[in-house]
Backbone as CSV, one residue per row, in Angstrom:
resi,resn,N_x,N_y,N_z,CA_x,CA_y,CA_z,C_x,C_y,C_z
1,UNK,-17.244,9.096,-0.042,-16.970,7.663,0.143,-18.309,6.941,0.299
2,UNK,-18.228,5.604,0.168,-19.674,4.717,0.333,-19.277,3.580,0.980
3,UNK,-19.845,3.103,1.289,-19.539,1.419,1.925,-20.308,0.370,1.412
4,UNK,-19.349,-1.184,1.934,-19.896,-1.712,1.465,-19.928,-2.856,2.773
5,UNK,-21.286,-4.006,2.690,-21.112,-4.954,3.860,-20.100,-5.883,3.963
6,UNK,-19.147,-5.988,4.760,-18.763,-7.131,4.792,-18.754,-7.944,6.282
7,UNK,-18.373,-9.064,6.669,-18.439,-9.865,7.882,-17.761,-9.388,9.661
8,UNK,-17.510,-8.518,9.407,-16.865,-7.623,10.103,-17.425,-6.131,10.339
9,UNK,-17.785,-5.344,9.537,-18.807,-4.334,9.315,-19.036,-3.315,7.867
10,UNK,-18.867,-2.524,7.874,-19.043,-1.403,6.791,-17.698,-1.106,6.317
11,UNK,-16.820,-1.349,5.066,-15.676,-0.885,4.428,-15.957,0.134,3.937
12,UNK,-15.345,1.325,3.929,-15.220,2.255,3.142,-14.421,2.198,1.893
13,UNK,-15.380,3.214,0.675,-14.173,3.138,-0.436,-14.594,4.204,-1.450
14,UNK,-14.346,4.596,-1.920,-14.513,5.500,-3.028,-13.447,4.842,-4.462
15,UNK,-14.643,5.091,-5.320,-14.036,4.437,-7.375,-14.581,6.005,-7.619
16,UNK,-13.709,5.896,-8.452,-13.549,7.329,-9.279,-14.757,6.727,-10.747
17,UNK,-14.756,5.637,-11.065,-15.459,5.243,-12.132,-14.856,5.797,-13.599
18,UNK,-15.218,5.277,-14.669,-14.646,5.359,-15.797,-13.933,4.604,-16.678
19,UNK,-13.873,4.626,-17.686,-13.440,3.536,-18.392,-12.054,3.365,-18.379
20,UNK,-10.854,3.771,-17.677,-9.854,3.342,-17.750,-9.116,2.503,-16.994
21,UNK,-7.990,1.979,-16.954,-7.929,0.654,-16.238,-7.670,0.332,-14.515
22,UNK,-8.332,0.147,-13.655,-8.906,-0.127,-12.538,-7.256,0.079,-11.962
23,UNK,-7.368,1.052,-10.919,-5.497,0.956,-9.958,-6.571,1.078,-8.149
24,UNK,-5.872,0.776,-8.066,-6.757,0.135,-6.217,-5.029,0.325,-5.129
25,UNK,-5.508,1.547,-4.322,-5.024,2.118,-3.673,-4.907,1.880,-2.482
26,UNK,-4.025,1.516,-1.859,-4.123,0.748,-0.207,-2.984,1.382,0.298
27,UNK,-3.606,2.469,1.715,-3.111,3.094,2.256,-2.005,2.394,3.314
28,UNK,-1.066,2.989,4.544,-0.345,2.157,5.454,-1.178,2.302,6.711
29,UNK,-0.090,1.869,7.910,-1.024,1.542,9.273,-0.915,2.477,9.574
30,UNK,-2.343,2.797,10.162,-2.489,4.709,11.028,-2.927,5.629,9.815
31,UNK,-2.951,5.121,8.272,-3.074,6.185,7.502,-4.844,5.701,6.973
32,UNK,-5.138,6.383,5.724,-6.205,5.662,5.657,-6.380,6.546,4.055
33,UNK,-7.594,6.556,3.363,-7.922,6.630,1.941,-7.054,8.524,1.267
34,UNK,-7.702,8.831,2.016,-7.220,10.809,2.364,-5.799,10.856,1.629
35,UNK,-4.739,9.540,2.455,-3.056,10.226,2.003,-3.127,10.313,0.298
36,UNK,-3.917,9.597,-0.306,-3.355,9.409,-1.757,-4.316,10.258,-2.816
37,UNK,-4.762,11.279,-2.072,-6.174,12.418,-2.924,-4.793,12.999,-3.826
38,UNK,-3.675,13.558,-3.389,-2.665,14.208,-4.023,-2.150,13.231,-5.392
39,UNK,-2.182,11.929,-5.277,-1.598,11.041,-6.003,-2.877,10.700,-7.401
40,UNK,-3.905,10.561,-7.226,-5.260,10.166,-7.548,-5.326,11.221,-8.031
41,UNK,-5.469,12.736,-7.809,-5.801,14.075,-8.971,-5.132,14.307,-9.731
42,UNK,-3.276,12.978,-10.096,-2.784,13.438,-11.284,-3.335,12.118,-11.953
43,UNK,-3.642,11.206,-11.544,-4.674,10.419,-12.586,-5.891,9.997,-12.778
44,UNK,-6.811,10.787,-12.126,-7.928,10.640,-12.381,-8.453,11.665,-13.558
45,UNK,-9.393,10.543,-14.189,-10.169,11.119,-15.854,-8.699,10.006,-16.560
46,UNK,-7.556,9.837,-16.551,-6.761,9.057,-17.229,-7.364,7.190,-17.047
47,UNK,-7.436,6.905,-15.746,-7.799,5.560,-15.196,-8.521,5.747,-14.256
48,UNK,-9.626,4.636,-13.643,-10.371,4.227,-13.194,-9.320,4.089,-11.757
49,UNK,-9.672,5.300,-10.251,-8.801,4.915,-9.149,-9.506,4.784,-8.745
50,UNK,-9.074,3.532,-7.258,-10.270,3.320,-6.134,-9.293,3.210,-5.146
51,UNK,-9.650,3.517,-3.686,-9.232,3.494,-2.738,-9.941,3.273,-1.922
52,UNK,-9.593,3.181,-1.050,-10.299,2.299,0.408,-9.731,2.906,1.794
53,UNK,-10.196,2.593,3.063,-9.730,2.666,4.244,-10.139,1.138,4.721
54,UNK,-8.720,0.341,5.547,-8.611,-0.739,5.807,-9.478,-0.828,7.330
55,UNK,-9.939,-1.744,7.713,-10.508,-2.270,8.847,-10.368,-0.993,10.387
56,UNK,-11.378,-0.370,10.276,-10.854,0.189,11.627,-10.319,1.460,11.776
57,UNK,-9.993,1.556,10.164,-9.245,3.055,9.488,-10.105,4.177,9.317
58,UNK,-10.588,5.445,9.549,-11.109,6.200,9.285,-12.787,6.015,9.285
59,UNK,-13.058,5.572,8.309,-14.997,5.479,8.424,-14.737,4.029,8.009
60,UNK,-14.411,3.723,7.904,-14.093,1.796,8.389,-14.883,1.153,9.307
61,UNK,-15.557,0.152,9.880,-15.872,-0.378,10.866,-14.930,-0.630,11.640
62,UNK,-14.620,-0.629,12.872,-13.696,-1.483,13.862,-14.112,-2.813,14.107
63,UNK,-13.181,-3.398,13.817,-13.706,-4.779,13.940,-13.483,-5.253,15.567
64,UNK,-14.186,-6.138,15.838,-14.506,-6.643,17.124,-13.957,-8.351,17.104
65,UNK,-13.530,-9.178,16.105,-13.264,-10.419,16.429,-11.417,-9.828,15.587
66,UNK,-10.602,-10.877,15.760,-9.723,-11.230,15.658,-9.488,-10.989,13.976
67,UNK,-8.144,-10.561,13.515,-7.685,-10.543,11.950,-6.849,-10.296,11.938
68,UNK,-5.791,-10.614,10.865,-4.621,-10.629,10.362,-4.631,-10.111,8.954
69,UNK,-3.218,-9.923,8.598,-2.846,-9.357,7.182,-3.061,-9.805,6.020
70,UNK,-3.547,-11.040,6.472,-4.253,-11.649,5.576,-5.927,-11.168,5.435
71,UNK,-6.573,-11.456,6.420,-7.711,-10.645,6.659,-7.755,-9.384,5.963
72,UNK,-6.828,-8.330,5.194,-6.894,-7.224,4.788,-7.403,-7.215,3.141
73,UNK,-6.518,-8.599,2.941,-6.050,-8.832,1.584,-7.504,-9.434,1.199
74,UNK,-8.116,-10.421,2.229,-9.450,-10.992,1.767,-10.521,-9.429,1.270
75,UNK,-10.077,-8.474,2.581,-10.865,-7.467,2.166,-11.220,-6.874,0.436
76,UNK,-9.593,-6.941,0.247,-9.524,-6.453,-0.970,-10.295,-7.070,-2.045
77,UNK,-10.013,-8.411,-1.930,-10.808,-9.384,-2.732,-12.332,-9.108,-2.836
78,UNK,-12.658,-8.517,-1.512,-13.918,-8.480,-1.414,-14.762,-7.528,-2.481
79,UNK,-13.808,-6.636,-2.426,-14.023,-5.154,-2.796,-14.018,-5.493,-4.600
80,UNK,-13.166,-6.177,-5.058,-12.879,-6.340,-6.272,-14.016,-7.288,-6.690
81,UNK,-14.398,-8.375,-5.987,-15.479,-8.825,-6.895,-17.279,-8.116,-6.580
82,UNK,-17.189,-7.610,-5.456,-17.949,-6.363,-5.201,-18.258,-5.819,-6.661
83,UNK,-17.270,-5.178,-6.948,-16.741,-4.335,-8.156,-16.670,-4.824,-9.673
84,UNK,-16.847,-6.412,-9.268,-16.780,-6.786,-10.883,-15.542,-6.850,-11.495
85,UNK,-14.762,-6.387,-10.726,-13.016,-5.808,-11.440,-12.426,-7.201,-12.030
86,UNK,-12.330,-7.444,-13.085,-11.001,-8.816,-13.482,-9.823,-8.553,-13.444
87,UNK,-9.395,-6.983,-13.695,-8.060,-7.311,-13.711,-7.921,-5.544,-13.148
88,UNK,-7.209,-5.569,-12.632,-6.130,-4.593,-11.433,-4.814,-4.370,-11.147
89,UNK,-4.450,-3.235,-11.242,-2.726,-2.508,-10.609,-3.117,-2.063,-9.014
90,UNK,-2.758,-3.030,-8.613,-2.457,-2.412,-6.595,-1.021,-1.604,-6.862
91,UNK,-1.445,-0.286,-5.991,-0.058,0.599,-5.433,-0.423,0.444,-4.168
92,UNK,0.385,0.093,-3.170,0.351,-0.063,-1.769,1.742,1.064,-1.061
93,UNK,1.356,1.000,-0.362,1.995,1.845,0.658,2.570,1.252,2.056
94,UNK,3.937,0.860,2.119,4.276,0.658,3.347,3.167,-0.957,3.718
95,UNK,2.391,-0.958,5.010,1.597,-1.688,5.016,0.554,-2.520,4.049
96,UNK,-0.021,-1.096,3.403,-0.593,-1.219,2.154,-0.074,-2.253,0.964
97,UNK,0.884,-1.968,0.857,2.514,-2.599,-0.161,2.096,-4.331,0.562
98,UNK,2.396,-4.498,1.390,2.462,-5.494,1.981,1.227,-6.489,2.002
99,UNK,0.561,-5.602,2.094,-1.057,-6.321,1.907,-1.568,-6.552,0.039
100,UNK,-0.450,-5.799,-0.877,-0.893,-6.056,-2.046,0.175,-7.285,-2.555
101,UNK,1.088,-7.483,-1.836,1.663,-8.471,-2.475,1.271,-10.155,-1.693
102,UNK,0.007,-9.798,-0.776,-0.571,-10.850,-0.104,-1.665,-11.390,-1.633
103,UNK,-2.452,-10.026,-2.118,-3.456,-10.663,-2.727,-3.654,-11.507,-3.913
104,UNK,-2.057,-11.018,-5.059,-2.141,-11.718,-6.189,-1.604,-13.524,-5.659
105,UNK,-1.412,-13.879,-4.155,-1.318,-15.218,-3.825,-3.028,-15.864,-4.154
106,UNK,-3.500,-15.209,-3.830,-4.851,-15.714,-3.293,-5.842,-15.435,-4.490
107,UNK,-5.575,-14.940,-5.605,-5.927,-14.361,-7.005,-5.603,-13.770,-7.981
108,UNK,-5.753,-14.184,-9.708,-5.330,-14.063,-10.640,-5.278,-12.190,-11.121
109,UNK,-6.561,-11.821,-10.607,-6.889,-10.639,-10.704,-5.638,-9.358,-10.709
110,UNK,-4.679,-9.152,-10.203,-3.793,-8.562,-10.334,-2.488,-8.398,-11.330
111,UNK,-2.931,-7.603,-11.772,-1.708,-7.915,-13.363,-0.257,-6.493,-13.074
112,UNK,-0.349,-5.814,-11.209,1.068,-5.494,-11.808,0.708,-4.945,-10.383
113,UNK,1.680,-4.558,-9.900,1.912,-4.039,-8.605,3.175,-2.497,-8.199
114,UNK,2.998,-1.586,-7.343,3.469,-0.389,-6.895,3.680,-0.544,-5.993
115,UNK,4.775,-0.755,-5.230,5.463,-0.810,-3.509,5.474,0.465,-3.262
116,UNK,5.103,1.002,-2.720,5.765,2.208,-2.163,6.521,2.139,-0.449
117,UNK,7.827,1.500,-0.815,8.157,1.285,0.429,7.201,0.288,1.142
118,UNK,7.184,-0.776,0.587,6.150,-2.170,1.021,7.027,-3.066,1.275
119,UNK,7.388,-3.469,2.317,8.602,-4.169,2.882,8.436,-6.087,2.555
120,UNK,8.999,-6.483,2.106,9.023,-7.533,2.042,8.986,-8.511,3.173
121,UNK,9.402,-8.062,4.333,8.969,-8.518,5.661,9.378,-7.374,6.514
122,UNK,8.809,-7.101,7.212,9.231,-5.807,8.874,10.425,-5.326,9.079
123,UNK,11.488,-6.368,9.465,12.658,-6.402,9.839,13.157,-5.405,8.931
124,UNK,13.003,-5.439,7.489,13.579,-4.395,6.708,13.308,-2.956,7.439
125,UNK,12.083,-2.863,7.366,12.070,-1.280,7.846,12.292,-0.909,8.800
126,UNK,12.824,-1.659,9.732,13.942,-0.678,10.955,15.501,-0.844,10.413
127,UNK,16.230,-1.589,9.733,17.639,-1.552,9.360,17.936,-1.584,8.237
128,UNK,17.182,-1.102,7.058,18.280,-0.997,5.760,18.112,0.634,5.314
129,UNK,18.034,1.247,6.198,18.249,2.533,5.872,18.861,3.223,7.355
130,UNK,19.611,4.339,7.296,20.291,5.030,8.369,19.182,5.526,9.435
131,UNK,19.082,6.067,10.076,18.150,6.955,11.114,17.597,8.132,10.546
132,UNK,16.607,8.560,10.970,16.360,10.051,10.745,15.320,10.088,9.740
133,UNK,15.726,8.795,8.462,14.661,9.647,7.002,13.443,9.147,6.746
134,UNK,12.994,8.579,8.499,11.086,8.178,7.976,10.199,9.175,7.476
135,UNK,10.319,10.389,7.891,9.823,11.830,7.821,9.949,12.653,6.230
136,UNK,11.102,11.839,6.180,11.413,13.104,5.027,11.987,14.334,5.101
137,UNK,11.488,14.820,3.736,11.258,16.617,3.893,10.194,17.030,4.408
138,UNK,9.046,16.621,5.316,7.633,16.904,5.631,8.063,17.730,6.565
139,UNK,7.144,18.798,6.533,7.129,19.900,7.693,6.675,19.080,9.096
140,UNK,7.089,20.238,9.952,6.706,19.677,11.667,4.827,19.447,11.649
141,UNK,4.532,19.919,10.860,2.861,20.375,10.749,2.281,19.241,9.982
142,UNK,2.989,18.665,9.146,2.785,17.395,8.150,3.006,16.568,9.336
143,UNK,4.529,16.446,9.672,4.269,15.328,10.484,3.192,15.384,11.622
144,UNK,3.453,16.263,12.193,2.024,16.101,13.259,0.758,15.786,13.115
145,UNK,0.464,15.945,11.954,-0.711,15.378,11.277,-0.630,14.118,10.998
146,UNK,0.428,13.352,10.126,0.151,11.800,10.111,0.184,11.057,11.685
147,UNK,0.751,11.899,12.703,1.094,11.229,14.247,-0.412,11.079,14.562
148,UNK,-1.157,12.512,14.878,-2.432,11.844,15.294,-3.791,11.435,14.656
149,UNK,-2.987,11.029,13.202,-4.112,10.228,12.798,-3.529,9.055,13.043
150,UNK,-2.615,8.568,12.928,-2.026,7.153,13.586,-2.364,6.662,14.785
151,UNK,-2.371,7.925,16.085,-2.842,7.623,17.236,-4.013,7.281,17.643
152,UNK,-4.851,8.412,16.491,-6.336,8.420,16.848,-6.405,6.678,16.351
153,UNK,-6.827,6.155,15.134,-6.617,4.890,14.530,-6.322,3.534,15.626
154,UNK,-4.839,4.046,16.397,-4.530,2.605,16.713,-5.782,2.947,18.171
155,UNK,-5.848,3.982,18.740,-6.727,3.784,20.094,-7.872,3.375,19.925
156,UNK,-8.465,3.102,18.385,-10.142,2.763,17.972,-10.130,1.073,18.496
157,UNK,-8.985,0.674,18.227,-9.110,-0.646,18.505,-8.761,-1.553,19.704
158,UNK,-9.617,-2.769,20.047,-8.890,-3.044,21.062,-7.558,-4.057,21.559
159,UNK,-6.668,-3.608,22.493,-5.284,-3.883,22.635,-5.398,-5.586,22.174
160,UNK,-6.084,-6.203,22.399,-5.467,-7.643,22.245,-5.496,-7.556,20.629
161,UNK,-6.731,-7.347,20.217,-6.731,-7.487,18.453,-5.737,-6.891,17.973
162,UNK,-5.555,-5.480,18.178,-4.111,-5.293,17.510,-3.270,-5.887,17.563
163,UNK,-2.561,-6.317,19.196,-1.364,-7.015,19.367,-1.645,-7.960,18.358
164,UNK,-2.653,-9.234,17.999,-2.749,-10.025,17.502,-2.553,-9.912,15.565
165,UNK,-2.870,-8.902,14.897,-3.058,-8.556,14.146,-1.349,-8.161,13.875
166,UNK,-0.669,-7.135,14.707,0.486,-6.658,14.269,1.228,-7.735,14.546
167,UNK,1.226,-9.084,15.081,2.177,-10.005,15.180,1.882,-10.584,13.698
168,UNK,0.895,-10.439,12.749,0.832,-11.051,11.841,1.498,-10.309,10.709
169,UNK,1.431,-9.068,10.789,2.296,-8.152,9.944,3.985,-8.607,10.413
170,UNK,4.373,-8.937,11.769,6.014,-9.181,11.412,6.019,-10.786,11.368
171,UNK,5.139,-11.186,11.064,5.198,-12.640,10.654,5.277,-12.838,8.994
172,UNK,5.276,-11.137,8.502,4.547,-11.620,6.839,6.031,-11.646,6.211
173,UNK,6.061,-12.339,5.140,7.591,-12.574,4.226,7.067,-12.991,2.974
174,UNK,6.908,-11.925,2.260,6.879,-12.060,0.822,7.850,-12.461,-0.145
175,UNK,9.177,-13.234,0.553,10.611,-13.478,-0.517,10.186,-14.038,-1.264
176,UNK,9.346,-15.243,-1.197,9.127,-16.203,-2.080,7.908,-15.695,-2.909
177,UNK,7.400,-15.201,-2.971,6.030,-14.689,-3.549,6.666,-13.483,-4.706
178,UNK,8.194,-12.917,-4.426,8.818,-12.131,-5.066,9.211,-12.794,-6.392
179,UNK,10.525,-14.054,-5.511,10.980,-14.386,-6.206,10.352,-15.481,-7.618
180,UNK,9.429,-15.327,-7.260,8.502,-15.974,-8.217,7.202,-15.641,-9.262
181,UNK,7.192,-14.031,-8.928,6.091,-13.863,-9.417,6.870,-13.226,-11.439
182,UNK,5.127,-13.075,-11.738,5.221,-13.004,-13.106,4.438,-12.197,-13.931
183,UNK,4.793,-11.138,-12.891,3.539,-9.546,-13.037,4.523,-8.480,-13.145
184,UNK,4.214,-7.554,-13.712,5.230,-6.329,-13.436,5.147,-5.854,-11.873
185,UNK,6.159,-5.673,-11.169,6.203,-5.000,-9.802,7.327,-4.139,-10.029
186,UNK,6.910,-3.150,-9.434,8.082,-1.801,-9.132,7.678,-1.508,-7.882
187,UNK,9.192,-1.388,-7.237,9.634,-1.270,-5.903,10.549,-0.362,-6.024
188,UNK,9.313,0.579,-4.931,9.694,2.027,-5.251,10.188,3.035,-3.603
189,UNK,11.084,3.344,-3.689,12.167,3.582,-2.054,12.428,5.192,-2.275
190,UNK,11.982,5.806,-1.194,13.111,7.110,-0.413,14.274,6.938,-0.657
191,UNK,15.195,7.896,-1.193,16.462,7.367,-1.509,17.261,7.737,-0.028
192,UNK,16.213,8.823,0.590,17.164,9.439,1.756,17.234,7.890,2.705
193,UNK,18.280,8.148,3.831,18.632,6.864,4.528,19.583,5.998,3.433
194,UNK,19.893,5.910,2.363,20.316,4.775,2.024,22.092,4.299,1.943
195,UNK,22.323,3.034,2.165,23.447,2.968,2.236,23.967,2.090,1.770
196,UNK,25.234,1.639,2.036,25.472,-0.131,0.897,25.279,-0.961,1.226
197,UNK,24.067,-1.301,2.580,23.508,-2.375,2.864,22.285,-2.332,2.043
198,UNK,21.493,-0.883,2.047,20.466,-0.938,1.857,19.295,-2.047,1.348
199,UNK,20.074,-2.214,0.007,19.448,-3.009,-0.944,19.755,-4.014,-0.287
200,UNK,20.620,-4.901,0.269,20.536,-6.793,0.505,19.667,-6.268,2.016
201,UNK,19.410,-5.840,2.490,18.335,-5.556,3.655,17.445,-5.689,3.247
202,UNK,16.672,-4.816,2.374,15.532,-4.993,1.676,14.882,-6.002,1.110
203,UNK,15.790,-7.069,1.119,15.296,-8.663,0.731,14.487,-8.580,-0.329
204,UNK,15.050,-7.966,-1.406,13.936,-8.113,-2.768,15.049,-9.011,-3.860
205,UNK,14.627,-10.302,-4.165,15.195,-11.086,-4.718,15.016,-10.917,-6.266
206,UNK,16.119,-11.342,-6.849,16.870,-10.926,-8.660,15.307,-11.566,-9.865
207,UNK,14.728,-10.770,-10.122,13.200,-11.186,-10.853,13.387,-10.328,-11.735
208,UNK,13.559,-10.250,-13.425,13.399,-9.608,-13.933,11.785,-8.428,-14.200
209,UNK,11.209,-9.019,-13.222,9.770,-8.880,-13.767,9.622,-7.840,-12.451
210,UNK,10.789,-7.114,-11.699,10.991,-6.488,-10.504,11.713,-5.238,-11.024
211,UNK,11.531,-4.195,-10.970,11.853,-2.818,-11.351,12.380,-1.991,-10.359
212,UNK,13.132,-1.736,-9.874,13.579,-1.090,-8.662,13.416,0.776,-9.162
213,UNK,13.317,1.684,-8.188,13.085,3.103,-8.402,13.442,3.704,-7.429
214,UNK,14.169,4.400,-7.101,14.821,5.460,-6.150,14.185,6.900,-6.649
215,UNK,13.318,7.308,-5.304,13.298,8.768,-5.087,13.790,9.470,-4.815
216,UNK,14.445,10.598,-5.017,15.475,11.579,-4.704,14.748,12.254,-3.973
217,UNK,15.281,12.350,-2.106,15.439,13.243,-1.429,14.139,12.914,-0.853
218,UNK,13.541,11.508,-1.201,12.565,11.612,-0.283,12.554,10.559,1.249
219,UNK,11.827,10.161,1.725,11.866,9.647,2.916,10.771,8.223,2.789
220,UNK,10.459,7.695,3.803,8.726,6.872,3.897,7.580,7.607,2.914
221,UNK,7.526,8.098,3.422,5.881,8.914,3.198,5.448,9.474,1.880
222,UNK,6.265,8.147,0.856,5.910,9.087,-0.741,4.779,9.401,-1.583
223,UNK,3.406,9.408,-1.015,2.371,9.523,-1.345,2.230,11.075,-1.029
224,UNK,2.596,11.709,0.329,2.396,12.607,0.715,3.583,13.773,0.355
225,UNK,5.211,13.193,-0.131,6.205,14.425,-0.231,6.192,13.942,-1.534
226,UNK,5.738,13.162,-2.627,6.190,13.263,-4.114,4.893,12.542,-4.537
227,UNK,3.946,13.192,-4.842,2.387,12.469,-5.336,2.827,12.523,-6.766
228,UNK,3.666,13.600,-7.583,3.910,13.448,-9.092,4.886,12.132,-9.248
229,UNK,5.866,12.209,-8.479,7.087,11.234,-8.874,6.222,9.462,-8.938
230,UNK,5.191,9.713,-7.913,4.857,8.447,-7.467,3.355,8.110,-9.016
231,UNK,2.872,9.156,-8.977,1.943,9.055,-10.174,2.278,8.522,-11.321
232,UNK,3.732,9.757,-11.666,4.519,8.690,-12.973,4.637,7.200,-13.182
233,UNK,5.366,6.972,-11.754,5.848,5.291,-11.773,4.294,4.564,-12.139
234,UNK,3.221,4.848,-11.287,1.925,4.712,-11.623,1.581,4.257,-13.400
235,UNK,1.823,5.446,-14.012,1.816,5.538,-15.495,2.674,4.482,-16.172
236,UNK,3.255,4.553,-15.827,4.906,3.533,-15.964,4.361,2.379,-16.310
237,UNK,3.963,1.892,-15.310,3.462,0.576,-15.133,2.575,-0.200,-15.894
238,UNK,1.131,0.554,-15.267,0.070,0.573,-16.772,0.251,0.716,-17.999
239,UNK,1.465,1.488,-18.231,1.666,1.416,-19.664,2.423,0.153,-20.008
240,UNK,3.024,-0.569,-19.467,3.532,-2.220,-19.638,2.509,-2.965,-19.616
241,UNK,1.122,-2.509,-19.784,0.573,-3.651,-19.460,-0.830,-3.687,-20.921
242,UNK,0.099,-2.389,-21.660,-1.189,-2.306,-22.778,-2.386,-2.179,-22.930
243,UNK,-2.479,-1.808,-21.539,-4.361,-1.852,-22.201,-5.083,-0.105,-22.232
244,UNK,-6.320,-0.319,-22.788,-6.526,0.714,-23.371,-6.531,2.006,-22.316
């Protein structure tokens, strides 16, 4: 990984480099660049991947003044003209997800987007799925591993900034940013938990330009229990978008 300056401190990120078309990887909260190495070795040498660790995440700086979810998304921006990048596929993750459907508000640069379980606002992800399937199929040893990197993560920072920061994550509502956009997005779900609320919970409004995808048998964590299933959709995508 390398860093780069920004107003806050040192971002981490690693580009795979190469001539194929730029996909920018944004991990969830507690996770950081690491979950998506499994996802990234079925397409790297195909496209140009970059990933990052968000504010505070792993070899991240901790930031010391005040930020929001928006604040993440500027990051990204940062990183991209850093990078020179004009045009970009964000796959986000959960948080990640959430922070990529912040950035094509704020810039043209994004020509298609990957939810992976990127909630359209919070509230979804405690009630449109049953109990039990945040986990998955992940072993006790998997999970224990994403727990204390989550723990380690949230204790780097201090209590008011977070509080302040995670009130901005259940403040975020992407309906309208859905129902309007004009990019390819696929919104992509654990099928485990699901039920016949599921979908009107999920608040993802009727956009043809919106692709829905059910994983079989998986849970939250689809970077880490299906890196092929999630790579494909990956492929999927980019390939709607023609370029070389």
């Amino acid at each position: 990984m390398t860093t780069i300056a920004t107003d806050w401190g040192e971002m981490a990120y690693l580009d795979s480099g190469g001539p194929g078309h730029p996909l920018l990887f944004l991990h969830g909260t507690g996770c950081d660049a690491s979950d998506w190495v499994s996802v990234v070795e079925r397409l790297q040498g195909k496209w140009r991947c970059i990933t990052l660790d968000f504010r505070g995440h792993r070899l991240s700086s901790v930031p010391t003044q005040p930020f929001t979810l928006r604040s993440l998304a500027d990051d990204v921006l940062h990183l991209t003209d850093f990078l020179e990048i004009q045009e970009l596929v964000i796959v986000g993750h959960s948080l990640g997800g959430m922070v990529a459907m912040e950035v094509p508000r704020h810039s043209s640069c994004v020509v298609g987007l990957v939810l992976l379980e990127g909630w359209t606002s919070l509230s979804s992800a405690g009630s449109a799925f049953d109990p039990g399937r945040f986990y998955g199929s992940l072993s006790k040893t998997e999970i224990a591993q994403i727990q204390r990197k989550s723990e380690a993560t949230r204790s780097r920072f201090q209590s008011e900034l977070w509080h302040d920061f995670w009130e901005s994550v259940k403040n975020f509502d992407a309906y309208t940013y859905l129902q309007r956009a004009s990019i390819p997005i696929y919104e992509v779900f654990g099928s485990m938990g699901r039920n016949d609320l599921t979908e009107q919970k999920l608040r993802i409004p009727p956009n043809p330009n919106i692709q829905w995808v059910w994983v079989p048998n998986a849970g939250h964590y689809l970077p880490y229990e299906c890196p092929t299933e999630v790579a494909k959709v990956v492929d999927k995508v980019v390939g709607t978008l023609r370029v070389p």
